[in-house]
C-alpha positions as YAML, in Angstrom:
chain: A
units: angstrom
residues:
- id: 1
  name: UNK
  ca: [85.64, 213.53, 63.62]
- id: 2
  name: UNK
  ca: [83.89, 214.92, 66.31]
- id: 3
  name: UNK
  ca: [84.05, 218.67, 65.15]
- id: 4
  name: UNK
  ca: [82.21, 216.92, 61.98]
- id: 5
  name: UNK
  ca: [78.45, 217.86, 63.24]
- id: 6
  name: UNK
  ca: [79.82, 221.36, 63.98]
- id: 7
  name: UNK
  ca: [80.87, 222.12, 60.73]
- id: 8
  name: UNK
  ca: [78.28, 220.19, 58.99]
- id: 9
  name: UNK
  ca: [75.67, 222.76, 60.71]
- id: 10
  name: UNK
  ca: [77.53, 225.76, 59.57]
- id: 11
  name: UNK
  ca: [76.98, 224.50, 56.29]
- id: 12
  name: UNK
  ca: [73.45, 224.09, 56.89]
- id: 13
  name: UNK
  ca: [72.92, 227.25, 58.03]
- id: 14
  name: UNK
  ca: [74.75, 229.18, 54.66]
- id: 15
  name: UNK
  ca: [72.53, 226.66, 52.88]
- id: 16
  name: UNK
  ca: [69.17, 227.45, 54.50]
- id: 17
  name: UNK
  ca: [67.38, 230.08, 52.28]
- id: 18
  name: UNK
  ca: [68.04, 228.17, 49.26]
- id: 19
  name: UNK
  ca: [67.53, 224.70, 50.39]
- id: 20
  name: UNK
  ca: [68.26, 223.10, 46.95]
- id: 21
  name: UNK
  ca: [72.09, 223.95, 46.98]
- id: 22
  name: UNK
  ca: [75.27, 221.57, 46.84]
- id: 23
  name: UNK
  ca: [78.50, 221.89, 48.58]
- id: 24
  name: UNK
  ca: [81.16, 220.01, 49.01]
- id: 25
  name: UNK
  ca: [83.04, 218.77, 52.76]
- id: 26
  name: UNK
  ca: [86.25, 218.18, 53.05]
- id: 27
  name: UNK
  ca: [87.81, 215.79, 56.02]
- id: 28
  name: UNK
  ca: [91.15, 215.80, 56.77]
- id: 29
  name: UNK
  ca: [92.49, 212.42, 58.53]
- id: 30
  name: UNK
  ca: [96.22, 212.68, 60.01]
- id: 31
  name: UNK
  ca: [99.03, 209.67, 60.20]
- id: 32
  name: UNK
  ca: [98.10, 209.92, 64.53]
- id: 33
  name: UNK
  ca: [94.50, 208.64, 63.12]
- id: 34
  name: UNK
  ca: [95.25, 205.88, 61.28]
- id: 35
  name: UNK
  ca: [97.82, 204.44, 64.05]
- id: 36
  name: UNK
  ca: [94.58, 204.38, 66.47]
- id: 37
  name: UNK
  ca: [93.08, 202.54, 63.89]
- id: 38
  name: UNK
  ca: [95.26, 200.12, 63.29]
- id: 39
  name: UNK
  ca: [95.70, 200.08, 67.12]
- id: 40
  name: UNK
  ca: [91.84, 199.13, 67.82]
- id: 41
  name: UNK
  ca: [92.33, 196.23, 64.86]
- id: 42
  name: UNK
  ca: [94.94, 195.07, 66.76]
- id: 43
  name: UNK
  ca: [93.99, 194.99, 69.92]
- id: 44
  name: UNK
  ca: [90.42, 192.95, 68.90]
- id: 45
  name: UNK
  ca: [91.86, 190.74, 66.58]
- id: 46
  name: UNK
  ca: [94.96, 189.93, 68.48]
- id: 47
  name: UNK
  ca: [96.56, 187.76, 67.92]
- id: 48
  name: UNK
  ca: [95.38, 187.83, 64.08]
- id: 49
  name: UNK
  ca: [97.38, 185.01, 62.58]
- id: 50
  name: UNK
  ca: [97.15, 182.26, 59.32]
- id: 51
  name: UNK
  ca: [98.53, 179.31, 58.65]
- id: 52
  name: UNK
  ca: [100.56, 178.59, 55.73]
- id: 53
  name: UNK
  ca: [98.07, 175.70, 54.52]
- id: 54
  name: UNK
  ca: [95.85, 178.38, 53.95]
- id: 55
  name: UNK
  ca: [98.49, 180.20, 51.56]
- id: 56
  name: UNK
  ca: [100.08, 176.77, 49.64]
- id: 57
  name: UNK
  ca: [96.94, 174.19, 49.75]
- id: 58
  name: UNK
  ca: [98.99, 172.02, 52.30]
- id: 59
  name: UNK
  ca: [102.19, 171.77, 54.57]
- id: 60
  name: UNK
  ca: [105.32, 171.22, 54.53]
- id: 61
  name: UNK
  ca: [104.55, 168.55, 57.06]
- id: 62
  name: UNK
  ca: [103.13, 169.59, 60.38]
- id: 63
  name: UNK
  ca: [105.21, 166.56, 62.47]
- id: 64
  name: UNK
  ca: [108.67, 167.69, 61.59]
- id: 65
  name: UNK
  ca: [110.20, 170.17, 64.11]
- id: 66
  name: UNK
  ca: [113.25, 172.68, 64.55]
- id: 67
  name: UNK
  ca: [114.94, 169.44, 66.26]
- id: 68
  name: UNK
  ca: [113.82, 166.58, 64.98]
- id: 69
  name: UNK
  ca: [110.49, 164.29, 64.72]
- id: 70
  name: UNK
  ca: [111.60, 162.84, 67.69]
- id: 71
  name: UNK
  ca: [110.96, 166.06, 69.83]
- id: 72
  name: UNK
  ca: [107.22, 165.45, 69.36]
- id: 73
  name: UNK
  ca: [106.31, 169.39, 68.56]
- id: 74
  name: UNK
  ca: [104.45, 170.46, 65.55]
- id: 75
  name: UNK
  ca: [105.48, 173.50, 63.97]
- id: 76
  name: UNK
  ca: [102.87, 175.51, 63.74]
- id: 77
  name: UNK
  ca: [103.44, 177.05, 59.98]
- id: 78
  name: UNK
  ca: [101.92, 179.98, 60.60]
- id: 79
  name: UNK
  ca: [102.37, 183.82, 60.18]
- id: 80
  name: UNK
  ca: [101.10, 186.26, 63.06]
- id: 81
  name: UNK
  ca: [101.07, 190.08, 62.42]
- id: 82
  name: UNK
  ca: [101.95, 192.09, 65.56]
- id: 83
  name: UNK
  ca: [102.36, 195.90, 66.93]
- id: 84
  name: UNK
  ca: [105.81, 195.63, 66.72]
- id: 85
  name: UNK
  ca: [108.77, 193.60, 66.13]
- id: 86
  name: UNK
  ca: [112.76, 194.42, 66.95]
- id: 87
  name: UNK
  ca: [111.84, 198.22, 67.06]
- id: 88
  name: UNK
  ca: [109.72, 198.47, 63.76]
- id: 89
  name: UNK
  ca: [106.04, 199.50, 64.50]
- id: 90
  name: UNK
  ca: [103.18, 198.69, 62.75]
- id: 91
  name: UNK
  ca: [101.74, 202.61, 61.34]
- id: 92
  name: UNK
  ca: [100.76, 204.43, 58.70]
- id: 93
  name: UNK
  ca: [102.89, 207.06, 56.82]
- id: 94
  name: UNK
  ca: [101.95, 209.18, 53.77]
- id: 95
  name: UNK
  ca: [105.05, 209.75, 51.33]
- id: 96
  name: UNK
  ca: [105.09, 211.33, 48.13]
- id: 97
  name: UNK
  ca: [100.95, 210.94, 47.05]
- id: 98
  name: UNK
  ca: [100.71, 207.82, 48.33]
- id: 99
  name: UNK
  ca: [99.84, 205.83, 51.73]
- id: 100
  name: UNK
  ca: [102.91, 203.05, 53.26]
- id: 101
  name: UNK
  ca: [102.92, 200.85, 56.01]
- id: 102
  name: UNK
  ca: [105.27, 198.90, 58.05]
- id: 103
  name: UNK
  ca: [103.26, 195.78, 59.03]
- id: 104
  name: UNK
  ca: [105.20, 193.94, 61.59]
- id: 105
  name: UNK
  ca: [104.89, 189.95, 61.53]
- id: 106
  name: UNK
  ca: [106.72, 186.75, 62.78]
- id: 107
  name: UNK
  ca: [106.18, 183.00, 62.49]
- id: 108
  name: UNK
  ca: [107.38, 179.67, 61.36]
- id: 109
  name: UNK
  ca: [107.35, 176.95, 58.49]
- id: 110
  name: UNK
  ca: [108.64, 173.54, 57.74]
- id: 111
  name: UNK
  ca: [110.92, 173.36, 54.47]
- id: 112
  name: UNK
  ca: [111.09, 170.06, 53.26]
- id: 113
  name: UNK
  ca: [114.90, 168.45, 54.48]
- id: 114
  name: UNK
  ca: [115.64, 171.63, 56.46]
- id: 115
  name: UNK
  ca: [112.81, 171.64, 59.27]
- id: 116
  name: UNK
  ca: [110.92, 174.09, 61.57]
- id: 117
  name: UNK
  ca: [112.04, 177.87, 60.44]
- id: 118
  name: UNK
  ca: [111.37, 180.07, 62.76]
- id: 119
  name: UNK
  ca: [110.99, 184.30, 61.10]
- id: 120
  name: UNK
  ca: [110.46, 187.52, 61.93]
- id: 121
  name: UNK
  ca: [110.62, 190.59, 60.34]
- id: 122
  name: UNK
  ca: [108.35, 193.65, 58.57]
- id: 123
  name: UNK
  ca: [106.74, 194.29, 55.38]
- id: 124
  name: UNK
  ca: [106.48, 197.27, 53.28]
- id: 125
  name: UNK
  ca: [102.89, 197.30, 52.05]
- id: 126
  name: UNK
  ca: [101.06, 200.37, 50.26]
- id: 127
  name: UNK
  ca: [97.62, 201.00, 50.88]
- id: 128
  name: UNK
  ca: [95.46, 201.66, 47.81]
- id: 129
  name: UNK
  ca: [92.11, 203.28, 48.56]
- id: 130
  name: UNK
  ca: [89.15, 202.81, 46.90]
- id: 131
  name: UNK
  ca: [85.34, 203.39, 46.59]
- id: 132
  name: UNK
  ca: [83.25, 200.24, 47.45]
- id: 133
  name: UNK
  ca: [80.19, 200.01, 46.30]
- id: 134
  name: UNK
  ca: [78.96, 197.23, 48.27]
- id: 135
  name: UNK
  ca: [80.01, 198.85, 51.61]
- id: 136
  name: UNK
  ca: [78.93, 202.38, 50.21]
- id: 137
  name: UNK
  ca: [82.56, 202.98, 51.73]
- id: 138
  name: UNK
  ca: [85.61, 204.20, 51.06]
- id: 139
  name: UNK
  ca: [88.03, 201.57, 51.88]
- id: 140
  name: UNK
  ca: [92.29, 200.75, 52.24]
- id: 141
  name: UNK
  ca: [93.36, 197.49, 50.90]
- id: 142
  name: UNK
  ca: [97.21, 197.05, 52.00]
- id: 143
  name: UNK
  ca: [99.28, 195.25, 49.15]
- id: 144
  name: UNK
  ca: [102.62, 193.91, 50.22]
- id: 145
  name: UNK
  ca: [105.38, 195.08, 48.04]
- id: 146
  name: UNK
  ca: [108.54, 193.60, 50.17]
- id: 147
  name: UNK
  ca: [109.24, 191.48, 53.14]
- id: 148
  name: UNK
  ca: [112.45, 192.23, 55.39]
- id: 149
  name: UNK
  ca: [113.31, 188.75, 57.35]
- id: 150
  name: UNK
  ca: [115.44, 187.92, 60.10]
- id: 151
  name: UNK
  ca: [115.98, 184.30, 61.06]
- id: 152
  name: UNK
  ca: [115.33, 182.64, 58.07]
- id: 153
  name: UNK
  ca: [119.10, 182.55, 56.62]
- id: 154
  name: UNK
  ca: [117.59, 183.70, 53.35]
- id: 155
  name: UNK
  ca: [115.13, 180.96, 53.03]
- id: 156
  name: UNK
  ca: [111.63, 181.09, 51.68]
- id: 157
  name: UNK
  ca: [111.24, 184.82, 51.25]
- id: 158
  name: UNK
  ca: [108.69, 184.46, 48.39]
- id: 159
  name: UNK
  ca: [106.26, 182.41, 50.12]
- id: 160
  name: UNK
  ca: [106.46, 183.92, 53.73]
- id: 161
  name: UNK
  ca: [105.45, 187.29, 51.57]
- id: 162
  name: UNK
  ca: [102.13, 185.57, 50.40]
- id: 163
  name: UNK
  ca: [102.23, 184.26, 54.00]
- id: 164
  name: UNK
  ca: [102.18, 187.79, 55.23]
- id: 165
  name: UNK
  ca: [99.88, 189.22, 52.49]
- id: 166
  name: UNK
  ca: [97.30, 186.53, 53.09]
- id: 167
  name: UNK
  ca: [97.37, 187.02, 56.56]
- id: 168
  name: UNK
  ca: [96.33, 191.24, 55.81]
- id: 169
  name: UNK
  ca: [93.71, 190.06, 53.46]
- id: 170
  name: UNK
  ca: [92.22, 187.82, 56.04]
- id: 171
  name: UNK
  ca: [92.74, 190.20, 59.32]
- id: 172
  name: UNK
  ca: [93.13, 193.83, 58.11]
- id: 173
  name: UNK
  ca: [91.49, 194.20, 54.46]
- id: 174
  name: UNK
  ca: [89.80, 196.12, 53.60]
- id: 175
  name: UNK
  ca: [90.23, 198.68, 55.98]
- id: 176
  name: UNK
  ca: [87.24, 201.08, 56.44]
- id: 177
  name: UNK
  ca: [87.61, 204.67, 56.23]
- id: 178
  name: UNK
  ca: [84.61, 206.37, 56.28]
- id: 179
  name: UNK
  ca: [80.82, 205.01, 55.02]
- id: 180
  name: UNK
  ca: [78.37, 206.91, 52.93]
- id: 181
  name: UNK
  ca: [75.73, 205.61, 55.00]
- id: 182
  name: UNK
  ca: [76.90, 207.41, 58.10]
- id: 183
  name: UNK
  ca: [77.61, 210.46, 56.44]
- id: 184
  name: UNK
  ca: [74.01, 211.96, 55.70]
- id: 185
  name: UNK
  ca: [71.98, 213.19, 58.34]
- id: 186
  name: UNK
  ca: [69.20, 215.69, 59.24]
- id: 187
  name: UNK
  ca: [69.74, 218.92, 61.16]
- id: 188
  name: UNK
  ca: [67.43, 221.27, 62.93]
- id: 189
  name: UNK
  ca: [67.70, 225.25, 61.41]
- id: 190
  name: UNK
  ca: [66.79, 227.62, 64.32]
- id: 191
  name: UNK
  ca: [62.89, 228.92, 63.13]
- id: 192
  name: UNK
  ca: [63.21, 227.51, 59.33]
- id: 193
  name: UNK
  ca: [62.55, 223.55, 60.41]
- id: 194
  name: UNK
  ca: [65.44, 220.87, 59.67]
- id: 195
  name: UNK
  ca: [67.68, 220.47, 56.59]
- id: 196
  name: UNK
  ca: [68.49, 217.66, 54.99]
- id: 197
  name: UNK
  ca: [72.11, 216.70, 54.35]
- id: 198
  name: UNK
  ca: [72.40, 213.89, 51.44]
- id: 199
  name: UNK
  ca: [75.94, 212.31, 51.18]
- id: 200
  name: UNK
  ca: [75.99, 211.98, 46.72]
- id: 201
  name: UNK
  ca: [79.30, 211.10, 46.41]
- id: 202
  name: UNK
  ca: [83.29, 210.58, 47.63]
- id: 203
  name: UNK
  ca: [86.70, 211.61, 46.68]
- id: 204
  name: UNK
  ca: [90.08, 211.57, 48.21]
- id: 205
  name: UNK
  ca: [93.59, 212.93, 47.82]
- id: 206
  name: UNK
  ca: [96.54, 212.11, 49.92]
- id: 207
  name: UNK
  ca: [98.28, 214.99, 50.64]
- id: 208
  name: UNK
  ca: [101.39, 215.86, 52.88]
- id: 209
  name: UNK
  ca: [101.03, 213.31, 56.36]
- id: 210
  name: UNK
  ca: [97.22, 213.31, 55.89]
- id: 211
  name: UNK
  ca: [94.75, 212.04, 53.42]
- id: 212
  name: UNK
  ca: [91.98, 214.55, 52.48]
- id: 213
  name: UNK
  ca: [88.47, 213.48, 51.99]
- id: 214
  name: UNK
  ca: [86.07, 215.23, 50.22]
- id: 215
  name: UNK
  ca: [82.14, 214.67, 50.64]
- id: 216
  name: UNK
  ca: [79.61, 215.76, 48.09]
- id: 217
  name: UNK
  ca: [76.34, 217.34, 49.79]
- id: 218
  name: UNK
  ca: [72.93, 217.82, 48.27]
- id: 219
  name: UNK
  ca: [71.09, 219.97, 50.73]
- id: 220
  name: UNK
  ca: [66.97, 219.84, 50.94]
- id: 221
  name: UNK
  ca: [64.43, 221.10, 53.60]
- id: 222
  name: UNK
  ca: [63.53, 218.12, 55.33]
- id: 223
  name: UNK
  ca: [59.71, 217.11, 55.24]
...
């Protein structure tokens, strides 16, 4: 990103004697980019976690515990997404057109007649981008298409994946890639005044490792 205002001024300057032109930017984001960003989520929302009331309308019943109700601990039915967990890393991969990523979780709930489960595990979530108009952004929205447990025994799979999806939709989604309001900008043209660069419109198209971002420019002489 930072070698963005250099380029966009090269641009400007091919652009200059006609000052009514349109081009077109591309911006190429790697797999090492999207890690930091998932890093810097991570690191201000830790530790982002939901509970499972939040998922099913209610408990299992908060009072029960892994040993008993006569322990006195509540288990916490709740899902927490994390960096890592038993060597698989929360990140970002492209594959094949499209974007995947290991999200890394672990937690607990309270089946009735069984008691406090506690989980861990990853899921395998694709991230669909799209164009919101709201944000004027072009955002990821991860969608979980499997868990992988450990420590359940097999138990509850189906709702510790809407567990772990809700959780992303209240802590991750959407993720932001880049905003049309940040994107146009004025710059100064050596003896011919400044040029106006007007963001009109955004594509995209994952290619191999790295998704490719394409910005449509209007350019004008600034007044």
């Amino acid at each position: 990103m930072s070698t963005f205002p250099k380029i966009a001024l090269i641009l400007a300057l091919l652009a200059a004697p006609a000052f009514t032109q349109t081009a077109e930017l591309r911006l190429t984001f790697n797999e090492q980019f999207f890690d930091a960003l998932l890093e810097a989520v991570f690191t201000k929302l830790e530790p982002p976690s939901v509970s499972l009331a939040s998922v099913s309308g209610e408990g299992f019943g908060e009072s029960i515990t892994a040993g008993g109700p006569s322990e006195g601990l509540a288990c916490k039915e709740a899902v927490t997404l994390k960096k890592e967990i038993d060597g698989v890393r929360t990140a970002v991969r492209f594959r094949n057109g499209k974007i995947y990523a290991p999200i890394a979780f672990l937690g607990n709930y309270n089946p009735p007649l069984i008691g406090c489960i506690e989980f861990r595990g990853w899921a395998e979530t694709n991230i669909e981008l799209l164009y919101d108009a709201d944000r004027k952004a072009l955002v990821g929205n991860a969608k979980v298409l499997n868990v992988n447990l450990s420590g359940t025994g097999g138990v509850g799979g189906e709702l510790i994946a809407r567990m772990v999806q809700n959780s992303i939709d209240s802590r991750i989604n959407p993720i932001e890639i880049v905003s049309m309001d940040k994107l146009s900008f004025t710059v100064p043209v050596k003896d011919s005044g400044s040029l106006r660069m007007n963001a009109l419109g955004i594509r995209h198209q994952v290619a191999d490792r790295a998704l490719d971002v394409y910005i449509k420019y209007d350019f004008q002489k600034a007044k």
